[in-house]
Phi, psi and omega in degrees: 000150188265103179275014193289333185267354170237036192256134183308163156249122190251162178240118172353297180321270178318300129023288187274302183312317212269327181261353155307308190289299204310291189153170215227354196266163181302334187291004160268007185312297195278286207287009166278343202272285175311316193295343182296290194288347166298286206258052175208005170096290185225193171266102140333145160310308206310287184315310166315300189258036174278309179313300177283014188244320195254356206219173156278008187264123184275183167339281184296334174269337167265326172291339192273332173270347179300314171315307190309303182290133176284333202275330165276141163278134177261334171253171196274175196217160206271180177285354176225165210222119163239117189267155171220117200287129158230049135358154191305286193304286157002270171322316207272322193260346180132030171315314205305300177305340145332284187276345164294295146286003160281325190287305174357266169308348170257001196020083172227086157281333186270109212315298187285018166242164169217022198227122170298150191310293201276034183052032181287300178206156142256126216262089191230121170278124161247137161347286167215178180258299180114348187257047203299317194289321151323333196314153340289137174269164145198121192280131170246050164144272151279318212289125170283143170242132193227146168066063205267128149269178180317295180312318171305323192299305186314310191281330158307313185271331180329304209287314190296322185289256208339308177297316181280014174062044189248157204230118187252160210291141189084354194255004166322299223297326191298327172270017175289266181004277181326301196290311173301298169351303194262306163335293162337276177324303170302343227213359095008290182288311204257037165279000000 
């Protein structure tokens, strides 16, 4: 998948504010980081290298704690976030089976994506949750799913892209369908 269609725009302007407030020394590395990926999601190149163009913080040194920390993205992320816990208990009861059938249904084949094709969602292994007497868990945006097999992840993200009106990837042409169908009837009805 072509992450070109969820890669943020960043502006300079925010950037230079954000290393005005925090600060220009290496030891400013991690909350430039944060302030980034709050509000782009993930680090854009553009930004990573307005920070190392702006600061005493070199390359290497800013890629090296962005790589280190799990908590930063290097890549854009989907418009819904699904964390899947993987955790002592989690693991143990079957994350692994989780993340089989989310990439499944999302078509994410490829080892190195974690983003549905059409940006719909993303797919994040997390540490813990926190719901170890739930396990295996897994969260979509707040909302917890709890005491899941593969098939409960599928239907729980189903259910979830339905309430957010979100279109999940292979399913465009059926809900093509759907949308002529219910058209059809009207224009039936009112025949």
């Amino acid at each position: 998948m072509s992450n070109q269609s969820l890669e943020a725009t960043v502006e300079p302007a925010d950037v230079q504010s954000w290393i005005d407030a925090i600060g220009r020394e290496p030891s400013a590395a991690v909350p430039l980081l944060q302030a980034i990926q709050g509000a782009y999601g993930y680090l854009p190149r553009k930004a990573m290298d307005l920070v190392i163009a702006n600061t005493d913080v070199n390359a290497s040194q800013l890629y090296g704690v962005a790589t280190f920390y799990a908590q930063f993205r290097l890549k854009p992320v989907g418009r819904h976030l699904i964390k899947v816990c993987h955790g002592t208990a989690c693991h143990v009861l079957g994350a692994d089976r989780l993340n089989t059938s989310l990439n499944h249904i999302l078509g994410i084949t490829d080892e190195e994506e974690d983003t549905a094709a059409n940006g719909s969602y993303t797919v994040e292994d997390v540490a813990c949750i926190g719901c170890c007497s739930l396990a295996p868990v897994m969260l979509i945006g707040e909302e917890a799913f709890p005491n899941l097999s593969g098939a409960d992840a599928q239907r729980s993200l189903k259910k979830h892209a339905r309430k957010v009106k979100e279109v999940l990837p292979g399913h465009e042409e059926m809900q093509n369908e759907a949308k002529a169908k219910k058209a059809a009837k009207v224009q039936e009805v009112r025949a």
